[in-house]
N, C-alpha and C positions, 0 to 999 in steps of 0.2 A: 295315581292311575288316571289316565285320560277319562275325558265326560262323555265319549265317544262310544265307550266298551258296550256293548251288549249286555245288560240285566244280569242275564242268565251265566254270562260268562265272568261279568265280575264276581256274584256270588259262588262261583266255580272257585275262583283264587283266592276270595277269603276264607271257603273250604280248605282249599289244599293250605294254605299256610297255618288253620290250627291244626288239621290231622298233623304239621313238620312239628306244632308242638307238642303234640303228644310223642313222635316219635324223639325227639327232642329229648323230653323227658323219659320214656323209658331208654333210651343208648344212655343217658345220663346213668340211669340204675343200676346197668348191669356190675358184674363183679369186677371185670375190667371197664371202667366209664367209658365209652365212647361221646365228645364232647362236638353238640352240632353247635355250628355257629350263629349267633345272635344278629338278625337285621331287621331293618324294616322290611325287606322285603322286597315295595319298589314294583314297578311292572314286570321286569323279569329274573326278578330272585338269584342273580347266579351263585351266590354266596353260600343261598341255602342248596342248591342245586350241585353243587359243588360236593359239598358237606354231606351231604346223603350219599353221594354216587361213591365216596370214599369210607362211608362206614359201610356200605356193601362190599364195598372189596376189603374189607377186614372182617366181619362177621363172621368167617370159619374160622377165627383166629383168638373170639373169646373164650375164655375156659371156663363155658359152660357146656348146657347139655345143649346136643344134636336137637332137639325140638326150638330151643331159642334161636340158635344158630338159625335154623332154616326159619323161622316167623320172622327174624330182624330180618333178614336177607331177603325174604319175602315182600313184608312191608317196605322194606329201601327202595327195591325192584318196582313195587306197584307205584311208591309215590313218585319217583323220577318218572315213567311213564306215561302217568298225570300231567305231570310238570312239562314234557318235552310238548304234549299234546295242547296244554294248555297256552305255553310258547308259540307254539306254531296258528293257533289261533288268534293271538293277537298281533302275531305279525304280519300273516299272509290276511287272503280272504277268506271269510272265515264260512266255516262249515257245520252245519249242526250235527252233524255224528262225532266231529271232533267232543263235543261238549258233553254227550250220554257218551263217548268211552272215558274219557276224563272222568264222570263222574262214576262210570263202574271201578275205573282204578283206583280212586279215592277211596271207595267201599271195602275193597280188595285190600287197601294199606290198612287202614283200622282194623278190617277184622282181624289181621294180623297182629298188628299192635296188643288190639286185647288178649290175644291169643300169648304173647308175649308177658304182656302184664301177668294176666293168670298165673302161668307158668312162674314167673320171679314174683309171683304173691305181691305185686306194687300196689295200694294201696291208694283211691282218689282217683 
């Protein structure tokens, strides 16, 4: 990542890239694994970006219960969100509402995620 970045904003993308880990790990867990893909990362992630936007469009598709379903789907939704905002931040000029919505989405994807965890009893 560039030496350039704004503070506030690179700690923004080392946020969103452990919440991709946790969701990472639970799509891992489920009964049907949904398997996100492993990168560095990188200034703009497309890999992980990628990988999320397509475990939402399968998340009504595990055979589990309606409540996972909609938290995976949720958490996918908020973290791409993040990500698209936080992309456009580092490539245009940057904005600081970009960064307080970026970081509500990010809030948005966990809470789902634990909402998730709970639910499939995942463990750490």
């Amino acid at each position: 990542m560039p030496d350039d970045i704004a503070p506030e904003t690179r700690n923004l993308t080392f946020t969103l890239m452990r919440c991709y880990d946790r969701l990472a790990t639970v799509a891992a867990k489920l009964p049907v694994p949904i398997t996100l893909p492993v990168s560095m990362g990188g200034k703009y992630w497309p890999e992980r970006t990628e990988g999320v936007a397509r475990a939402a469009a399968i998340a009504y598709e595990v055979p589990t219960s309606d409540e996972v379903r909609e938290s995976l789907k949720c958490a996918c939704l908020a973290w791409l969100g993040a990500s698209e905002l936080l992309t456009l931040q580092l490539t245009t000029p940057a904005r600081r509402h970009r960064n307080e919505a970026a970081r509500m989405m990010i809030l948005i994807s966990e809470d789902y995620i634990d909402d998730t965890r709970r639910t499939l009893n995942i463990q750490g």
